[in-house]
TORKE-737869 format. One record per residue (C-alpha): x negated, z negated, y negated; residue in three letters. Coordinates in pm, 1 decimal. Layout:
N
+----------+----------+----------+-----+
|       px |       pz |       py |   r |
+----------+----------+----------+-----+
|        X |        Z |        Y | ALA |
...
+----------+----------+----------+-----+
This chain:
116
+----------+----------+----------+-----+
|       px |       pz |       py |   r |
+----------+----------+----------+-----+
|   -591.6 |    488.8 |     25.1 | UNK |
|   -556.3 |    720.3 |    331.4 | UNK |
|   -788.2 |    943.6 |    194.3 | UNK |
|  -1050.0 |    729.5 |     52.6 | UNK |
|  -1057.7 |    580.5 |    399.3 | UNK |
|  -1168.3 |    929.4 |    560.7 | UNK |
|  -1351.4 |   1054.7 |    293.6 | UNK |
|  -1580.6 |    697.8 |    340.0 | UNK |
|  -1565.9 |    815.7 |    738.0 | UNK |
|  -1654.1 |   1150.7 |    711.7 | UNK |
|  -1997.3 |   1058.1 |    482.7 | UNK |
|  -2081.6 |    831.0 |    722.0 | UNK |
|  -2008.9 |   1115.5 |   1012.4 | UNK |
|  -2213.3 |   1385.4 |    780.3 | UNK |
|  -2499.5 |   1113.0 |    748.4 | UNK |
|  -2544.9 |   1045.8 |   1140.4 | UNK |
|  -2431.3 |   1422.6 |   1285.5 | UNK |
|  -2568.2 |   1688.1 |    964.2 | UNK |
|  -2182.8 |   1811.2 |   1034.5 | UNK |
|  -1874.1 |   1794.0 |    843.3 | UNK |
|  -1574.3 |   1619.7 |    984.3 | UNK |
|  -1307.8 |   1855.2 |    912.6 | UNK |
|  -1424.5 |   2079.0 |   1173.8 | UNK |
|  -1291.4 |   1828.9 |   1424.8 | UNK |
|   -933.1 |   1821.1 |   1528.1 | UNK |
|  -1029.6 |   1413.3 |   1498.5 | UNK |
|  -1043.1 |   1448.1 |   1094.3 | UNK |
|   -655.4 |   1537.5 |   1132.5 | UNK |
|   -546.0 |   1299.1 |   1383.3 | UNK |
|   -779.2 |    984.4 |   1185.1 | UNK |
|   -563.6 |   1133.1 |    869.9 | UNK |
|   -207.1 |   1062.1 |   1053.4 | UNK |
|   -353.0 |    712.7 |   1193.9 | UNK |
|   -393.0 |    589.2 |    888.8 | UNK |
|    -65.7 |    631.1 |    788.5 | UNK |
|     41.1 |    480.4 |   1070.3 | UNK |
|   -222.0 |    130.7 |   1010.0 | UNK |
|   -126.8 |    161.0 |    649.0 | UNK |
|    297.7 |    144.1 |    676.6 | UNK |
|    208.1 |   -125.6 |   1001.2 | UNK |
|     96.8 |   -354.2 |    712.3 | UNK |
|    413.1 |   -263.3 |    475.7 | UNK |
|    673.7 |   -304.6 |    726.1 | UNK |
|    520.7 |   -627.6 |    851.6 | UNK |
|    463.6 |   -771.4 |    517.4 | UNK |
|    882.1 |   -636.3 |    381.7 | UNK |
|    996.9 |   -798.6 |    715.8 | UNK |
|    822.6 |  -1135.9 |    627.3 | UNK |
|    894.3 |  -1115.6 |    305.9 | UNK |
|   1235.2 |  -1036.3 |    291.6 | UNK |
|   1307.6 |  -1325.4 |    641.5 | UNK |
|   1284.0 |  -1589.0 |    366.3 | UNK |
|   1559.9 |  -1453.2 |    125.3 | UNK |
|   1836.6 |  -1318.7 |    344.0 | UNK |
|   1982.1 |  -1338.0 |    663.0 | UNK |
|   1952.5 |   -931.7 |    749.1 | UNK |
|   1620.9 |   -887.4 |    658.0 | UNK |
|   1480.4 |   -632.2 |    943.5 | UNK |
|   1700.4 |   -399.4 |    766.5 | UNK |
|   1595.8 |   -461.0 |    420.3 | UNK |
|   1200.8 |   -403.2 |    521.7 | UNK |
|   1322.6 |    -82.8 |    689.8 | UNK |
|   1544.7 |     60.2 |    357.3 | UNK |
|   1229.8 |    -46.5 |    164.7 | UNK |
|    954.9 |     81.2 |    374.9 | UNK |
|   1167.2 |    416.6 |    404.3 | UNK |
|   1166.3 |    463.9 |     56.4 | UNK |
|    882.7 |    375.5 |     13.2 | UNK |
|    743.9 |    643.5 |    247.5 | UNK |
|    948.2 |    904.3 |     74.6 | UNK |
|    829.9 |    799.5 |   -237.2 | UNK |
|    463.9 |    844.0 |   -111.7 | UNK |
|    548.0 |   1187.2 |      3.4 | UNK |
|    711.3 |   1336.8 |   -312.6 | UNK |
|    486.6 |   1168.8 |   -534.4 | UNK |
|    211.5 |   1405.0 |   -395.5 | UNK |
|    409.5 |   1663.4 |   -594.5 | UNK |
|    312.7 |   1566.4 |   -879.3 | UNK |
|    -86.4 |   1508.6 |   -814.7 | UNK |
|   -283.2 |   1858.9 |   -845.7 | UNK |
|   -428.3 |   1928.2 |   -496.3 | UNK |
|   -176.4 |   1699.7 |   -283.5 | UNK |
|     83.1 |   1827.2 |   -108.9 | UNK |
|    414.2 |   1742.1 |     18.2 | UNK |
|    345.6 |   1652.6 |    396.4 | UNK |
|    640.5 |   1645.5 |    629.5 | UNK |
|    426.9 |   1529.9 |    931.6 | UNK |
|    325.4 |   1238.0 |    783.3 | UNK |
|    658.4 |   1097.8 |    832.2 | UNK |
|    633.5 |   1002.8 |   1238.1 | UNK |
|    360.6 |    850.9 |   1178.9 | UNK |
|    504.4 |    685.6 |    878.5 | UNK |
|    787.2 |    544.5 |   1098.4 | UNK |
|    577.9 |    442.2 |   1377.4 | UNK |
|    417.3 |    219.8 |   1146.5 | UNK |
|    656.2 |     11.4 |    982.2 | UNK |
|    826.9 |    -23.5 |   1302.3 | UNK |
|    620.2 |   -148.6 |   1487.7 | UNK |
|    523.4 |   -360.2 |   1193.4 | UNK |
|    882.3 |   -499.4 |   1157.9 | UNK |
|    905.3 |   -517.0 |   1537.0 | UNK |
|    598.0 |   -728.6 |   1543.6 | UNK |
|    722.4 |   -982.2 |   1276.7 | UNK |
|   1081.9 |   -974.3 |   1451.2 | UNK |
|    878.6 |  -1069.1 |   1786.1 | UNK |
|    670.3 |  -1337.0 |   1652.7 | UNK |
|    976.9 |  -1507.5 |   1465.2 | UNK |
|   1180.9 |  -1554.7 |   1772.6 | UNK |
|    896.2 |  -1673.0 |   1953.4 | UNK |
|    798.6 |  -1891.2 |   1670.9 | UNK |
|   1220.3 |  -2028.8 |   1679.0 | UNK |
|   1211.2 |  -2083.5 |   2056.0 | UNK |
|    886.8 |  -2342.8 |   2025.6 | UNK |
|   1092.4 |  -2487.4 |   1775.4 | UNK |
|   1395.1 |  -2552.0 |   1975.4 | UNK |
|   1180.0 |  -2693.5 |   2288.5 | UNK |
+----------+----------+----------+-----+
């Protein structure tokens, strides 16, 4: 998905500039953001998902989403041209943290309007 999402990006760069995106330390960085959006949505989505079936559930979306990460990363292996990427992983983390933080945020806000 990450790099479907920058390939779509750079055509639309090439189209308006006549220049190809890779040249631009910006290619890299959009590459590592994306990562970051994508495991946003995955830790936010484990940490809801998992809030209605148990009682420690923040930890649950983080085993998940960590596996899931490393799964991502050594499944590259195996797909000609794809390599494993060790500095995808911060930006991996990032992501479903602040994803799980979110959900963790909104829940106790959510309780508290309850209780008043």
């Amino acid at each position: 998905m990450t790099l479907k999402f920058v390939n779509l990006f750079e055509k639309v760069h090439f189209h308006l500039t006549g220049t190809m995106m890779a040249e631009y330390p910006i290619y890299h960085m959009m590459r590592k953001l994306a990562h970051t959006a994508e495991y946003f949505l995955l830790g936010a989505s484990a940490c809801y998902f998992f809030s209605r079936w148990q009682k420690r559930y923040a930890w649950s979306a983080l085993a998940l989403s960590a596996a899931f990460s490393l799964f991502d990363q050594t499944s590259k292996l195996l797909v000609p041209g794809r390599e494993f990427d060790p500095t995808d992983f911060p930006f991996d983390i990032a992501g479903y943290l602040l994803g799980i933080g979110l959900i963790l945020l909104l829940q106790r806000s959510w309780a508290k309007r309850a209780v008043n």
